[in-house]
NURO-50099 format. One record per residue (C-alpha): residue number from 0; x, y, z; residue in three letters. Coordinates in Angstrom, 1 decimal, padded with zeros to 4 digits. Example, Ala and Ser with C-alpha at 12.3 -4.5 7.8 and 13.67 -1.06 7.14 Angstrom:
% residues 2
<atom resi="0" c1="012.3" c2="-004.5" c3="007.8" resn="ala"/>
<atom resi="1" c1="013.7" c2="-001.1" c3="007.1" resn="ser"/>
***
This chain:
% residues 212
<atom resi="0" c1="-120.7" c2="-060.4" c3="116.6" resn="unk"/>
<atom resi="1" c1="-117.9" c2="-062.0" c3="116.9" resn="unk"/>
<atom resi="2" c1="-115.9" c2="-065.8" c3="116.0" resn="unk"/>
<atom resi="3" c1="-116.8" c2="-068.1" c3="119.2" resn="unk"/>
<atom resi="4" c1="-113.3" c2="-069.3" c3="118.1" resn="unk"/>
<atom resi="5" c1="-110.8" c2="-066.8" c3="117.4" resn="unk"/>
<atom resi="6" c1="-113.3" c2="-064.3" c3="118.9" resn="unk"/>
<atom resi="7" c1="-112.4" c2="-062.1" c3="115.7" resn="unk"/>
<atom resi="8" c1="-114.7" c2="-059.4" c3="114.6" resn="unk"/>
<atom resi="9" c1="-113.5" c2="-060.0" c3="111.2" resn="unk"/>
<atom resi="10" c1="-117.1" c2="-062.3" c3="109.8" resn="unk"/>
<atom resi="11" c1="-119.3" c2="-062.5" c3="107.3" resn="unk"/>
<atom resi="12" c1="-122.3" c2="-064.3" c3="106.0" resn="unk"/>
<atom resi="13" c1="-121.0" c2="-067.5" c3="104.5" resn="unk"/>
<atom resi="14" c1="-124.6" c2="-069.0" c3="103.9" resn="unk"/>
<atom resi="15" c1="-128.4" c2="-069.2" c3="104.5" resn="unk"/>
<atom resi="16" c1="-129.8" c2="-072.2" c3="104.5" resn="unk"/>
<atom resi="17" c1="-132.7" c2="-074.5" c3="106.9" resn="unk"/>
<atom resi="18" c1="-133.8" c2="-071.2" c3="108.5" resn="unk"/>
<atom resi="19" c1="-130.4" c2="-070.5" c3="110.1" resn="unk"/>
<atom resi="20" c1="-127.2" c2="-067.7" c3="109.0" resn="unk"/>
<atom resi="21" c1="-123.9" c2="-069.5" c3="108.8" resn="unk"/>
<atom resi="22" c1="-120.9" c2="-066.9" c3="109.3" resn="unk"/>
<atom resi="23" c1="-117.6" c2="-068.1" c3="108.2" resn="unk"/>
<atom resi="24" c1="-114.5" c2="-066.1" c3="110.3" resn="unk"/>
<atom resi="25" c1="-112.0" c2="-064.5" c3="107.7" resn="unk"/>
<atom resi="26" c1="-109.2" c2="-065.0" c3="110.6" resn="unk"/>
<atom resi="27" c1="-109.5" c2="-068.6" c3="111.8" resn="unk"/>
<atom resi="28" c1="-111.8" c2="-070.2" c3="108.7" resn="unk"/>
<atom resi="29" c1="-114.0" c2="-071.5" c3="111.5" resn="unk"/>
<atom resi="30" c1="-118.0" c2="-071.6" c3="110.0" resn="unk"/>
<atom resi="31" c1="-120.4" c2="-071.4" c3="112.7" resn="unk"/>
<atom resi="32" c1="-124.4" c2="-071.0" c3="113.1" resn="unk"/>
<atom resi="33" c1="-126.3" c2="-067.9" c3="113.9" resn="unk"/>
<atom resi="34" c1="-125.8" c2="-068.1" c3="118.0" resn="unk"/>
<atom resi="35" c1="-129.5" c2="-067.2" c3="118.0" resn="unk"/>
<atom resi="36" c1="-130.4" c2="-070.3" c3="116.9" resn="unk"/>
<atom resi="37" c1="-128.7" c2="-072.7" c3="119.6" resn="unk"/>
<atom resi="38" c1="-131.0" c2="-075.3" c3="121.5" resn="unk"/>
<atom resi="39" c1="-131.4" c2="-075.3" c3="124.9" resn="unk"/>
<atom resi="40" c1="-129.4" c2="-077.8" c3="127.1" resn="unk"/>
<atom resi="41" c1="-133.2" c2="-079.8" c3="127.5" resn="unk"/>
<atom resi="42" c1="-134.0" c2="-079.4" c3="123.5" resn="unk"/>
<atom resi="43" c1="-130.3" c2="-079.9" c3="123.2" resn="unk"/>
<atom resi="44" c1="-130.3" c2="-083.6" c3="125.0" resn="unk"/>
<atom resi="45" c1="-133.5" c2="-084.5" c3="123.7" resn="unk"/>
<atom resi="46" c1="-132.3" c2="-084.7" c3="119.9" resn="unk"/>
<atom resi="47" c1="-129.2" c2="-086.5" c3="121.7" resn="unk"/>
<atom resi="48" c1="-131.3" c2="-088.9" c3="122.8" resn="unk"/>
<atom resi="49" c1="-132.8" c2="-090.3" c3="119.4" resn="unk"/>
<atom resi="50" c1="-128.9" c2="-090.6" c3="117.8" resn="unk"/>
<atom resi="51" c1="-128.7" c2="-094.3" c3="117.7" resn="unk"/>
<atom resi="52" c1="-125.3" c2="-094.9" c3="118.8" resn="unk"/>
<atom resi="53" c1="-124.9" c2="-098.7" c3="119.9" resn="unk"/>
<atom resi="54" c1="-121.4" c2="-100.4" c3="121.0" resn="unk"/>
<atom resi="55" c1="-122.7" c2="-103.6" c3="119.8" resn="unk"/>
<atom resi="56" c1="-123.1" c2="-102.2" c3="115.9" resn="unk"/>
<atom resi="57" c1="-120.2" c2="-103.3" c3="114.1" resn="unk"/>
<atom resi="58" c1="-120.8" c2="-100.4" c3="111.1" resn="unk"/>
<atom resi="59" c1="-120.4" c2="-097.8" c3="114.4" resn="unk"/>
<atom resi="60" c1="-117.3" c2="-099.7" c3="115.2" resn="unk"/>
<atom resi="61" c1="-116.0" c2="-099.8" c3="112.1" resn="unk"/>
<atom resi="62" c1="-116.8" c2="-095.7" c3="112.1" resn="unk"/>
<atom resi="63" c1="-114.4" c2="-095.2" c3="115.3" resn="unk"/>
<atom resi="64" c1="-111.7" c2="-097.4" c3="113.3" resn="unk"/>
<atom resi="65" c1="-111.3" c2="-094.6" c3="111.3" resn="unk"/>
<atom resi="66" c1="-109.7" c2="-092.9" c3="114.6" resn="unk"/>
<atom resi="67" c1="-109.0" c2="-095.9" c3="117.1" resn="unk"/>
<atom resi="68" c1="-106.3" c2="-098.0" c3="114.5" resn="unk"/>
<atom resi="69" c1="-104.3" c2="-094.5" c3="113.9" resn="unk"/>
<atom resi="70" c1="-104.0" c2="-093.6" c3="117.5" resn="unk"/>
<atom resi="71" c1="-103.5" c2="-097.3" c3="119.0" resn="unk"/>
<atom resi="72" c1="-100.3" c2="-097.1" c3="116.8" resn="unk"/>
<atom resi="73" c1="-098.7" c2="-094.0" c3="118.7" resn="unk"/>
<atom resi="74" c1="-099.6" c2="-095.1" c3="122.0" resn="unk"/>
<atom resi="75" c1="-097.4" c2="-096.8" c3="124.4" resn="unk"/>
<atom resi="76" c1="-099.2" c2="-100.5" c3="126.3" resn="unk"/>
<atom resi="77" c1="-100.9" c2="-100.1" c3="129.0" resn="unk"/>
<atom resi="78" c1="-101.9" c2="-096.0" c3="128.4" resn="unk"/>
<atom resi="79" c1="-104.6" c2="-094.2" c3="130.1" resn="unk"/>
<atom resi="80" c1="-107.0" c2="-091.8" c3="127.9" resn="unk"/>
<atom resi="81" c1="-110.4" c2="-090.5" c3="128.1" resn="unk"/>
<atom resi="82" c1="-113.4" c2="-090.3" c3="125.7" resn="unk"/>
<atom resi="83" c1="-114.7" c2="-086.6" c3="125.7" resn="unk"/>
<atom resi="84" c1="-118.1" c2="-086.5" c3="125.2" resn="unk"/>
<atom resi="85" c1="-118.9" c2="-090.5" c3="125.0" resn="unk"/>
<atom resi="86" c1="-122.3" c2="-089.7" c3="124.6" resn="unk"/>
<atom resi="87" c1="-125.2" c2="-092.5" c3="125.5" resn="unk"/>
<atom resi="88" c1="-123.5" c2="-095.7" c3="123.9" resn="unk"/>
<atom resi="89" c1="-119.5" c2="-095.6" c3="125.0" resn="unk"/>
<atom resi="90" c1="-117.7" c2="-097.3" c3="122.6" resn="unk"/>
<atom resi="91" c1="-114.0" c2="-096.0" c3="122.3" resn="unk"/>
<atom resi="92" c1="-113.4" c2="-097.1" c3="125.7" resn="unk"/>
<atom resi="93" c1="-114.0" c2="-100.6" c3="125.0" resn="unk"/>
<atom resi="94" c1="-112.5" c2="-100.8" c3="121.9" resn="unk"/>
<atom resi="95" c1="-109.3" c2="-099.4" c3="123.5" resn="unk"/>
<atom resi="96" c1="-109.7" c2="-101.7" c3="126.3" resn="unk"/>
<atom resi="97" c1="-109.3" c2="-104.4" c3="123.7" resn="unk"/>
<atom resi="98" c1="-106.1" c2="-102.9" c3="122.8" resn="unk"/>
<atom resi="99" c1="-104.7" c2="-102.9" c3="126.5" resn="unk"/>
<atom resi="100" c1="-105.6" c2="-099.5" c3="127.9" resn="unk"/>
<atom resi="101" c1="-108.0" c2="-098.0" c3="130.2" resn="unk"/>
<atom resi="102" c1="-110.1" c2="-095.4" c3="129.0" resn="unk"/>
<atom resi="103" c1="-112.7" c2="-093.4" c3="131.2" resn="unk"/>
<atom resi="104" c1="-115.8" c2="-091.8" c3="129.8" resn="unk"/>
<atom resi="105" c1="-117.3" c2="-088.2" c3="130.4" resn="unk"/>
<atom resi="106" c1="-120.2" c2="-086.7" c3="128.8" resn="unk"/>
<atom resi="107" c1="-121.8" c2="-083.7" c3="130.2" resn="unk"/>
<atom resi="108" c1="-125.2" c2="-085.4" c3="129.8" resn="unk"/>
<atom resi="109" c1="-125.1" c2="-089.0" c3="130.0" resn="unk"/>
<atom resi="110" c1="-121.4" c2="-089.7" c3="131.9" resn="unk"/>
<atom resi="111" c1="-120.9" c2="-086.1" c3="133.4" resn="unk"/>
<atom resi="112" c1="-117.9" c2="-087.0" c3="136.0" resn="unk"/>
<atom resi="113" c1="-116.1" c2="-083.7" c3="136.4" resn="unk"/>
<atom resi="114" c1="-113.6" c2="-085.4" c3="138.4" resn="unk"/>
<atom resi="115" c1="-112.3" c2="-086.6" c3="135.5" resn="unk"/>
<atom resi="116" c1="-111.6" c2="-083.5" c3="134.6" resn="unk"/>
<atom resi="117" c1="-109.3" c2="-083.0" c3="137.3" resn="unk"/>
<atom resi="118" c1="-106.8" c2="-085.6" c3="135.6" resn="unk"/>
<atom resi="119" c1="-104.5" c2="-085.6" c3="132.5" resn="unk"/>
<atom resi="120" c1="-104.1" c2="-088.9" c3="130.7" resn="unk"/>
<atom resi="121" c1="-102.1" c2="-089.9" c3="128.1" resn="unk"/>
<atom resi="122" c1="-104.3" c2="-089.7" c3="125.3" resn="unk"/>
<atom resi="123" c1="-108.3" c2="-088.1" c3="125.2" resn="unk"/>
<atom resi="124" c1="-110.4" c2="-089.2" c3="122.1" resn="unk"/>
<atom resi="125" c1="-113.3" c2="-086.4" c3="120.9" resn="unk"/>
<atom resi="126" c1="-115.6" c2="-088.0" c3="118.6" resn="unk"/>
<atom resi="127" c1="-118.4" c2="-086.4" c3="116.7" resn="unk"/>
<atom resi="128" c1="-118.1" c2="-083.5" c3="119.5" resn="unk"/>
<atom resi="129" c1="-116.2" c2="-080.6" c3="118.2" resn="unk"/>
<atom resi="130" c1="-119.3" c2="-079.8" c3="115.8" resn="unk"/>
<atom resi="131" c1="-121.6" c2="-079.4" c3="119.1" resn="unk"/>
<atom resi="132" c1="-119.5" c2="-076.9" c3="120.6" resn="unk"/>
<atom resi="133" c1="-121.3" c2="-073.6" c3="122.0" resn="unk"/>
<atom resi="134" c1="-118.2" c2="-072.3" c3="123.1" resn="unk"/>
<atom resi="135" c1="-115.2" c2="-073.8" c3="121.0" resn="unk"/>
<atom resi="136" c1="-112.5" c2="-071.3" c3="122.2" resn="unk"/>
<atom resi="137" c1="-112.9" c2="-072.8" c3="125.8" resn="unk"/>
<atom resi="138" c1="-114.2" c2="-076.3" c3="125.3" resn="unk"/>
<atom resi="139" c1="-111.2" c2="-077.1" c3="122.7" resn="unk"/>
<atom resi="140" c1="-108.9" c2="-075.6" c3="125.5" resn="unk"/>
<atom resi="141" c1="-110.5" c2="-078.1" c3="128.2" resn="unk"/>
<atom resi="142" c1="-109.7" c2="-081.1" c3="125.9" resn="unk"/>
<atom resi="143" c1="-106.0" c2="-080.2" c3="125.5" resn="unk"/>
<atom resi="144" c1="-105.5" c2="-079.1" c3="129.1" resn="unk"/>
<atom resi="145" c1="-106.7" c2="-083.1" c3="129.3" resn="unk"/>
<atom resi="146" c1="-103.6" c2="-084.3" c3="127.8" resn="unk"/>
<atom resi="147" c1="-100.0" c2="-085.1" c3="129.4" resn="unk"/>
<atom resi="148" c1="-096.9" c2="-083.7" c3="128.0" resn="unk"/>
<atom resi="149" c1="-096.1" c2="-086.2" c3="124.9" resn="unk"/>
<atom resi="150" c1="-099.8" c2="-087.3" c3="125.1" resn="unk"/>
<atom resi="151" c1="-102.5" c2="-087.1" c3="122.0" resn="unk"/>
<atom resi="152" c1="-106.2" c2="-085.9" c3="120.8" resn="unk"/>
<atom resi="153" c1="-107.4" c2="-087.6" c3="118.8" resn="unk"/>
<atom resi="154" c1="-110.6" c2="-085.8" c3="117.1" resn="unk"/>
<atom resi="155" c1="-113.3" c2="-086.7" c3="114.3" resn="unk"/>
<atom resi="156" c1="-115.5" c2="-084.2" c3="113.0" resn="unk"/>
<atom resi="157" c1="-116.2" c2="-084.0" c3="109.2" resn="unk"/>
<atom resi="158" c1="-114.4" c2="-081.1" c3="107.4" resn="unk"/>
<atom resi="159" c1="-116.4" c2="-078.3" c3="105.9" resn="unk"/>
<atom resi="160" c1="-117.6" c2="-079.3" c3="102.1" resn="unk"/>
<atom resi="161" c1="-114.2" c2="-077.7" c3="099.7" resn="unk"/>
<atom resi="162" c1="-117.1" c2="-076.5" c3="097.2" resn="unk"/>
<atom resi="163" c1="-118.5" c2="-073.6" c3="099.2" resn="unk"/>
<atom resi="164" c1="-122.3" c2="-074.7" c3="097.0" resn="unk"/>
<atom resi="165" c1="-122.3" c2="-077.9" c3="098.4" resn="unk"/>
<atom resi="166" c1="-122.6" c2="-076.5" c3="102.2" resn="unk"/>
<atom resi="167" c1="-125.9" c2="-075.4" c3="101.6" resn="unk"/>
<atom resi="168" c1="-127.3" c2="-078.5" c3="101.0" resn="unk"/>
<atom resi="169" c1="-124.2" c2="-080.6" c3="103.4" resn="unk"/>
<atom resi="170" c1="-126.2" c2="-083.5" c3="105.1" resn="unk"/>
<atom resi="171" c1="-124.2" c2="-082.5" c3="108.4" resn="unk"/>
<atom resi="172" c1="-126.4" c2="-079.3" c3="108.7" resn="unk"/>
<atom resi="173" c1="-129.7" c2="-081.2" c3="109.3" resn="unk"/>
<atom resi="174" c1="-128.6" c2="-081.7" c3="113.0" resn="unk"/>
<atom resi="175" c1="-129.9" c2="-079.0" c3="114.4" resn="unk"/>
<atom resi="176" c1="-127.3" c2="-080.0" c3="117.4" resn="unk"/>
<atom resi="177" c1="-124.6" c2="-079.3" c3="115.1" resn="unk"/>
<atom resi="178" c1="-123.5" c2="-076.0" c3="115.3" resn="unk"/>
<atom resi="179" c1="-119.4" c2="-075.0" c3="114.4" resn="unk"/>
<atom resi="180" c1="-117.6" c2="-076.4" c3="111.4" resn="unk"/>
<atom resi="181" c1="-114.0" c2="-077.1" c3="110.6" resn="unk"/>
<atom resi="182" c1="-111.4" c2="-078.0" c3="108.0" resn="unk"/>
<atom resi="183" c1="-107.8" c2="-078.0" c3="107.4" resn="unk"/>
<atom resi="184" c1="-107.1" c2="-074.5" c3="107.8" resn="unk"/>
<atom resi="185" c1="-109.3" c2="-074.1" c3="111.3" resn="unk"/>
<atom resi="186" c1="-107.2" c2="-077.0" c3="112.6" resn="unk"/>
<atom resi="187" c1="-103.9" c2="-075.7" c3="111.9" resn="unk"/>
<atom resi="188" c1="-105.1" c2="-072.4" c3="113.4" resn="unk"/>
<atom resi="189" c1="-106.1" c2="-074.4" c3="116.4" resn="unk"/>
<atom resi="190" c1="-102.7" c2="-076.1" c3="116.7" resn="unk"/>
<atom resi="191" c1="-100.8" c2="-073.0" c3="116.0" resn="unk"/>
<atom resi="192" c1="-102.9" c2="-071.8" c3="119.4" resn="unk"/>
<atom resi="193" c1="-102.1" c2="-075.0" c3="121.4" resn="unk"/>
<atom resi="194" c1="-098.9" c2="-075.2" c3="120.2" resn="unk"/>
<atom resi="195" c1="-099.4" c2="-078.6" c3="119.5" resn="unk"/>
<atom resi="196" c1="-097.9" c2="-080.9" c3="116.5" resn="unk"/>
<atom resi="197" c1="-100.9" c2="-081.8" c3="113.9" resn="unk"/>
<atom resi="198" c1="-101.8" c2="-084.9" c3="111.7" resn="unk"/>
<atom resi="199" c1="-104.8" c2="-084.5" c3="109.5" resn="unk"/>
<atom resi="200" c1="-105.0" c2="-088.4" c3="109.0" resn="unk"/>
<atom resi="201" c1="-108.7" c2="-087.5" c3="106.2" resn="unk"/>
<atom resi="202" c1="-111.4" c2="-084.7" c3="105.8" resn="unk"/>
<atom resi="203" c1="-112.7" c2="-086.6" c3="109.5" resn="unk"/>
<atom resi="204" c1="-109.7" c2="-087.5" c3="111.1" resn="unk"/>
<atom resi="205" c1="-107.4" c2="-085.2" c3="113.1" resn="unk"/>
<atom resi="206" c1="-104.7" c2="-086.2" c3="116.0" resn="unk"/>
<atom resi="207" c1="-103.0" c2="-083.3" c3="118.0" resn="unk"/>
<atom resi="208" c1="-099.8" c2="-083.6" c3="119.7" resn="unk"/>
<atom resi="209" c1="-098.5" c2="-082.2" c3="122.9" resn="unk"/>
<atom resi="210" c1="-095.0" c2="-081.6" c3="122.8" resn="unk"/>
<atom resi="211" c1="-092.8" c2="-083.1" c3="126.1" resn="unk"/>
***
C-alpha cells in the first residue's frame, strides 16, 4: 500500500473507526480511508444526490463567504475562474458573478464539460471537493494545471481534528463519500510540489498561488 498522495510506502494505521482503516502517510501527513472501502461512481453519486446544496439558502451562502470575500479581494475586475466540482446546486459562480466575473461550472457528475478542462482561467474555486478525491496526486494536479500564471485556488475542505482522539468520532467521517483528509502540514507539502505561494486563511480555508 501506498499514500494516493505522495505515493510513499512510508504508512501506518492512524485509526479504526465506522467499519473503515484510516492510514495516515508519515511523508506528506495526508490521512486517507482504506481504498477497499471506496463507493462505486453509481453508489458514489447516489449519496451526492441526497446533499442538500441550494443557491437560494442564505446559511450555504454564507458557508462559501468563508472562501468567496478572501479571494474576490485578490482578483482583478472582470476575471474568469471556474468552480471545480460545483456539484448539483452551483453557487460560487453566481456569487462571483455578483462581484463582476464569469465563472464556469464543471462537475464530473452533474456539469461534466471536459472542455473546460481545456482552458486556464484566472482563478478555479474547489469547494468541499478535495475530501472526495480517489486519486489526489492527479486530481489536485488537474486543478492547478487549471490556473494561469499569477492566477489562484481557492480550496475548502476542513482540516484533520489537531487531537488525534477526536478523529475517531470527527462528524466529517460519516460521509461515506469522504475519503482523504488534510491539514496544515499536507497543504504545505502540496504547495511545496506545485511550487505554488500558500495562504491558510482557517482550519477550512486554503488559497494557492501560481507564481507569474
Amino acid at each position: 500500500m501506498h499514500c494516493p498522495l505522495c505515493h510513499s510506502n512510508s504508512i501506518h494505521l492512524y485509526a479504526n473507526t465506522l467499519g473503515s482503516d484510516y492510514f495516515e502517510c508519515k511523508n506528506c501527513s495526508y490521512v486517507f480511508k482504506d481504498r477497499s472501502k471506496l463507493l462505486n461512481s453509481e453508489i458514489e453519486k447516489s449519496r451526492y444526490d441526497t446533499h442538500e446544496n441550494n443557491c437560494e439558502d442564505q446559511g450555504y451562502i454564507d458557508f462559501l463567504n468563508r472562501l468567496i470575500l478572501p479571494l474576490s479581494e485578490r482578483l482583478s475586475e472582470n476575471s474568469r475562474g471556474l468552480d471545480f466540482g460545483c456539484g448539483p446546486g452551483p453557487t460560487i459562480s453566481k456569487e462571483m458573478k455578483k462581484r463582476g466575473h464569469h465563472v464556469e461550472d464543471y462537475d464530473i457528475y452533474y456539469a461534466n464539460r471536459p472542455e473546460l478542462l481545456e482552458k486556464q482561467y484566472d482563478f478555479v474555486t474547489s469547494t468541499e471537493v478535495w475530501e472526495h478525491f480517489y486519486e489526489p496526486a492527479k486530481d489536485i494536479k488537474k486543478c492547478w494545471d487549471l490556473v494561469k500564471p499569477g492566477g489562484h485556488l481557492g480550496v475548502m475542505t476542513y482540516f484533520i481534528p489537531e487531537e488525534k482522539e477526536k478523529f475517531s468520532n470527527w462528524w466529517y467521517l460519516r460521509d461515506e463519500t469522504h475519503v482523504g483528509f488534510y491539514n496544515e502540514e499536507v497543504f504545505r507539502y502540496i504547495a511545496k510540489e506545485l511550487g505554488a505561494s500558500l495562504e491558510i486563511l482557517s482550519r477550512q480555508v486554503v488559497i494557492l498561488k501560481k507564481d507569474l
